[in-house]
Phi, psi and omega in degrees: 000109174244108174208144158221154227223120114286123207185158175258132201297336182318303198280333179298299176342300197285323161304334186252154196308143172299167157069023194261347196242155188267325198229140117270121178230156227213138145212108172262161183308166194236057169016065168268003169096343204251144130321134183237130172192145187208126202264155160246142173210178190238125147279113171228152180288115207232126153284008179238183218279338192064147181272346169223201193194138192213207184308115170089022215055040184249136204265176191222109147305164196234146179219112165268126218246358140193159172286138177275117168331136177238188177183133143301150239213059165192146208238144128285319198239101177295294176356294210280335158297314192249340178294305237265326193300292190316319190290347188259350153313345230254353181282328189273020224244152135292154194299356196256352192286166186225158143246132172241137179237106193253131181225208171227222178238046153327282190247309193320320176316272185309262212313324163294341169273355186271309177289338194301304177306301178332292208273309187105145194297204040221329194266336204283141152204018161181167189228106205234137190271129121254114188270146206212166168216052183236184182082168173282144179243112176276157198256015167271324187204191176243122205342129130324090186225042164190181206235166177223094183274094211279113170277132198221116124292146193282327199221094184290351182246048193186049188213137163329111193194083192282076186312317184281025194277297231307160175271158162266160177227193210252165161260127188331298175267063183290324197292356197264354178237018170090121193308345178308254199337299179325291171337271165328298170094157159287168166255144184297168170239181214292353186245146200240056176288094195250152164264155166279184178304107169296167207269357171237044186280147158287351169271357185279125179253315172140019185252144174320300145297336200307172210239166186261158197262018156257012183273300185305346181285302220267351171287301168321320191271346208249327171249033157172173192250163194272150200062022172273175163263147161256127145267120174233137170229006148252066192287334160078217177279359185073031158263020153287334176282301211302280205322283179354272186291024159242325176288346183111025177238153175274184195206129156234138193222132210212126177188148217259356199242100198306297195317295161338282181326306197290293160326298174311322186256008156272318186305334175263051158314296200266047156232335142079068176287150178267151217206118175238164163073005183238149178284153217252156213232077191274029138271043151290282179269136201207168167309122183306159150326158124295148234263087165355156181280326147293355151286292170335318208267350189269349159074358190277139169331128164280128160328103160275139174330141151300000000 
């Protein structure tokens, strides 16, 4: 099952089946009050005077090379926007399914005393920090430099948590743990230090928000199983489906925004997605997969069209 939906997820949400998906995972606008938009561009090295200056006097061109799809990024009620969406979400989950929400701090306060009710504190089970180190620092406060991603099982003595999945990182102080262990590396903790997407990265598509698809690997290979579904329904540039569909998963991906959507199925081409509500683009577009014997054997509702 591979799909993306253009659509406003309110409406969509209520068309798809229950119990169908193992994980959600959701980055929804973080109300920052800002338009979010972001240009791409290409910086090369010039003997001539340039639009920048860099390391050693050395000048730079500047090439812009397209506009990024935007959106406003402003709520009076956020609650009353995203809460009503996750709840209506939450019919697609299995009894074994998890949710995640990642927002920043913004927002995260209030949402989190709000799922706590939705769910119950008993489902809330971990507040997982992403730390980043990029960007401008103001001289005023202390930088803002990470997101916060809210974990929910619908059944806390009962959810998907592959442990031997999680990846290592090395240890700070390897001589102090010995040539094994040093060898081997830790499992990270509740706090996540990734770089974002660079901006001349080959992962990069040019959508505003996007998130690095290795924050999305390790949720993903750790919260579902191969031939399970992803529900992402702030989908953005799509990288819970490339995570999905590089791990053995299927994916619905839901977002209200044509530029995205336009993304999201080049970037997944060569997964050969079925694409609704958007107009069809045919060197694109195609005929779904036929649905694998692991997908067959899990036995969960196949999707009907919205």
């Amino acid at each position: 099952m591979r799909r993306i939906i253009l659509g406003d997820c309110a409406a969509v949400l209520p068309t798809l089946p229950a119990a169908f998906a193992r994980l959600i995972y959701v980055d929804p606008p973080f109300n920052t009050g800002k338009q979010q938009k972001r240009d791409r561009i290409r910086v090369r090295a010039t003997d001539g005077p340039g639009q920048r200056g860099g390391f050693g006097a050395r000048r730079y061109t500047v090439e812009r090379l397209h506009e990024s799809g935007s959106f406003d990024d402003e709520f009076e009620d956020f609650e009353n926007f995203l809460v009503p969406r996750i709840k209506a979400a939450l019919r697609c989950l299995t009894r074994d399914g998890s949710l995640f929400v990642h927002l920043d701090y913004h927002e995260v306060h209030y949402i989190k005393v709000v799922l706590d009710r939705l769910m119950g504190r008993r489902s809330f089970l971990n507040e997982i920090i992403w730390a980043y180190d990029y960007g401008g620092r103001p001289k005023n406060r202390w930088p803002a430099k990470h997101d916060t991603i809210l974990w929910y099982a619908v059944d806390p003595e009962n959810h998907v948590f592959h442990h031997a999945a999680v990846d290592r990182i090395p240890y700070m102080a390897p001589s102090l743990v010995g040539p094994e262990k040093a060898a081997r590396g830790k499992t990270p903790t509740d706090v996540w230090w990734h770089t974002i997407v660079p901006t001349n990265g080959k992962e990069k598509t040019g959508y505003p928000t996007q998130k690095p698809r290795g924050i999305l690997d390790r949720i993903i290979k750790v919260h579902s199983d191969p031939a399970d579904v992803i529900l992402d329904f702030f989908a953005g540039s799509g990288t819970t489906g490339e995570s999905a569909a590089r791990h053995g998963r299927g994916f619905v991906l839901v977002d209200n925004n044509p530029d995205a959507v336009d993304i999201m199925r080049r970037r997944l081409a060569d997964y050969r997605p079925e694409v609704s509500g958007a107009p069809a683009d045919p060197g694109l577009l195609s005929r779904p997969r036929p649905a694998r014997a692991a997908d067959r054997a899990t036995g969960r509702p196949r999707l009907r069209p919205p």
